[in-house]
N, C-alpha and C positions, 0 to 999 in steps of 0.2 A: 621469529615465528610467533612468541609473543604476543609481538607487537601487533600483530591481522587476526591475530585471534582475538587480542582486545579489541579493537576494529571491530570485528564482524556483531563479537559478544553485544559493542555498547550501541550500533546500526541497530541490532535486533530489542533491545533491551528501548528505544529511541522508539521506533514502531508502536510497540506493546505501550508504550507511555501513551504515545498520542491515539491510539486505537483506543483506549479504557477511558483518556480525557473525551474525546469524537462520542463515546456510547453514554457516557452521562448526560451528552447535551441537547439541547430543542432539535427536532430536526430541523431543517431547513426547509421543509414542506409545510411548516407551521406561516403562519403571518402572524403580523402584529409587531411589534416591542419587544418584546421578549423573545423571538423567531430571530433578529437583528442582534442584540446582544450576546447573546449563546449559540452565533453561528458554528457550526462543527471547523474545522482545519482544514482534514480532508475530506475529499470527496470519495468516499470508499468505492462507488460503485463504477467510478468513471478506472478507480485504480485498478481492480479486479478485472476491468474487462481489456486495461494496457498489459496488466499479469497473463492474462492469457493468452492476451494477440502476441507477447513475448515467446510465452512458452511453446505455443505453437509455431512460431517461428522457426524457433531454434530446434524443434523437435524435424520438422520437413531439412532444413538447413543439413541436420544430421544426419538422413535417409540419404539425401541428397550428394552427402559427402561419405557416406559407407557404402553408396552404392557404385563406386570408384573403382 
């Protein structure tokens, strides 16, 4: 049990790292030199809207399967 709790702990702790490195840096809407060098990692915006199409998913999925 542990062992998925450190799992889950160092997944989120992984997140939060790259989330705080992505908000220091140039956005990607910038051009130039400097836009290139301090590209972000991720793309938060494309993530939040997989996050939702996720949760939405599984939220109907669940309706879906209580309604049984």
């Amino acid at each position: 049990m542990q062992v998925f709790l450190g799992m889950i702990l160092g997944a989120l702790l992984l997140v939060a790292g790259v989330y705080m490195y992505d908000s220091m840096q140039t956005s990607t809407v910038a051009t130039g030199q400097v836009a290139q060098a301090n590209r972000t990692i991720v793309n938060w915006d494309v993530a939040a809207s997989d996050w939702n199409a996720l949760k939405r998913r599984a939220h109907d999925d669940w309706i879906k399967l209580s309604s049984k």
